[in-house]
N, C-alpha and C positions, 0 to 999 in steps of 0.2 A: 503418203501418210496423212489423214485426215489431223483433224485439231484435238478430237477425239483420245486417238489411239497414241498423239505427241503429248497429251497430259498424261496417260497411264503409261507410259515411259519415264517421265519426268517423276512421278511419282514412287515407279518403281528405282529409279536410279537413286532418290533422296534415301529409300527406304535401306538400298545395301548400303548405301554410305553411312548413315545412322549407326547400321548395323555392325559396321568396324569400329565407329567411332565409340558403338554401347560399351564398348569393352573397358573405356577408360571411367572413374567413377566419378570425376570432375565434370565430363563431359555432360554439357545439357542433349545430346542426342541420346543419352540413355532414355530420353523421354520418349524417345521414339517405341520402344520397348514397350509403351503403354499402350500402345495398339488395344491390348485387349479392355482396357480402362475404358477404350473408347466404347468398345464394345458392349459392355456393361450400365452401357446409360440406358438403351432402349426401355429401360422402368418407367423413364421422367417424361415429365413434361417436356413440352418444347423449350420453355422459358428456362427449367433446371440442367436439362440438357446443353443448352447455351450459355450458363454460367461455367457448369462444369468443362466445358471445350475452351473459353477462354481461359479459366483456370492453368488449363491444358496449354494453350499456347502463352499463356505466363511464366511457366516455368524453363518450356524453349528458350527465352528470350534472358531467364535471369530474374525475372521480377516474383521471388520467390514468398514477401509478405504480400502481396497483391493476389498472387495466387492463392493462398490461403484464404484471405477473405473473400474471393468469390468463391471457391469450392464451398464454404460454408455458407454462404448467401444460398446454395444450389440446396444444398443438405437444409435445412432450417424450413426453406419455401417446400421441401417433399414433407418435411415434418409437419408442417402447416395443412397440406393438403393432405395426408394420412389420418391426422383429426379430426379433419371435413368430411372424410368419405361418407356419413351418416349424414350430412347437411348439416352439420355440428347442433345435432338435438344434444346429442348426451352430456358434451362441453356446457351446451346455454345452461341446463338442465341443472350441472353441478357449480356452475360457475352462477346462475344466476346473470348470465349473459346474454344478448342477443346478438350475436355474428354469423353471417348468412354466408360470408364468402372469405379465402385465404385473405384478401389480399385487407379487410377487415380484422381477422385475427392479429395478423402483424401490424398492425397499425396502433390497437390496442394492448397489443398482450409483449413486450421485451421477448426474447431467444431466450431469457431464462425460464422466464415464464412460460414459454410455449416446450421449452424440457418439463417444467412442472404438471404444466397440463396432458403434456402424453405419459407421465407418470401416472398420476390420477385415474385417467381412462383407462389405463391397462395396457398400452401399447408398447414400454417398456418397463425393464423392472430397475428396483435402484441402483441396480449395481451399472447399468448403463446408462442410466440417469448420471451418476457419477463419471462417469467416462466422459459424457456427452458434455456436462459442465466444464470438465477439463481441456477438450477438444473446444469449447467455448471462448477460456480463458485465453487458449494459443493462439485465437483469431483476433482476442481484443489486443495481445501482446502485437500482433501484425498492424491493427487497424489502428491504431494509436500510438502516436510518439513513446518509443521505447528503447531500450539498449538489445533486446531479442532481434536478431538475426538470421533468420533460417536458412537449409543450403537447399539444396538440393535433395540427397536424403531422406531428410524431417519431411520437406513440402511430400516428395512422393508417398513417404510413411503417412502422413496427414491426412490424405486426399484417398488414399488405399483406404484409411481406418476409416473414413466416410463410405466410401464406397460398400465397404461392407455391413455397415449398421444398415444403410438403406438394404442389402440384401436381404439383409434378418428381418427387419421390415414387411 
């Protein structure tokens, strides 16, 4: 057995064991289940794609507010670059802006504000403007001292309910 084919054993063996263990709701190997989460990145960047799989192994692990705020770290940088896709003429244009590059936009513009400006431009409407603010507030709840405690669950619900705004996307 090469080194090869002893990783895709190990791999597969984590994967049934997971797979028993998905059964229970406590268990963080229901994360395992997200397989197809994983799957569902190939949209991103590399950089968002790497947010979102650490996200992924934060939850493994328990680190369930940490999780949060990088899934939405991943979510917000697509939002950014979704803007961009014109070379942000139409953003400068209505903003009165000059920002050539994502990484410019967030430096300038707050998560809120960058939900306002894909409002604006037509990329969503408010009724996911509103959503998005919401899904906003539960990361500030994560990313700053608070009594919010998420489990499991919520993190997977979270992380789901991004993943699919980037679909619609």
């Amino acid at each position: 057995m090469n080194l090869e084919q002893f990783y895709l054993s190990v791999l597969d063996l984590r994967k049934k064991g997971n797979l028993v263990l998905s059964k229970y709701e406590s268990s963080t190997s229901r994360t395992i289940t997200i397989d197809s989460s994983y799957k569902r990145l190939h949209k991103l960047s590399l950089r968002q794609e790497e947010l979102f799989q650490e996200a992924f192994k934060g939850i493994e692990f328990g680190i369930f507010r940490s999780s949060i705020v990088l899934a939405w770290a991943a979510f917000i940088d697509f939002l950014a670059d979704k803007i961009g896709e014109d070379n942000f003429i139409k953003l400068n244009a209505r903003k009165g802006w000059n920002v050539s590059s994502t990484d410019e936009l967030r430096e300038k513009a707050s998560d809120s504000i960058i939900i306002e400006c894909a409002l604006e431009l037509g990329l969503i409407n408010k009724s996911t403007a509103k959503n998005l603010r919401g899904l906003l507030a539960k990361r500030n709840e994560c990313g700053h001292p608070s009594e919010y405690k998420p489990g499991l669950n919520d993190t997977l619900g979270y992380i789901d309910e991004l993943l699919k705004r980037i679909e619609l996307l």
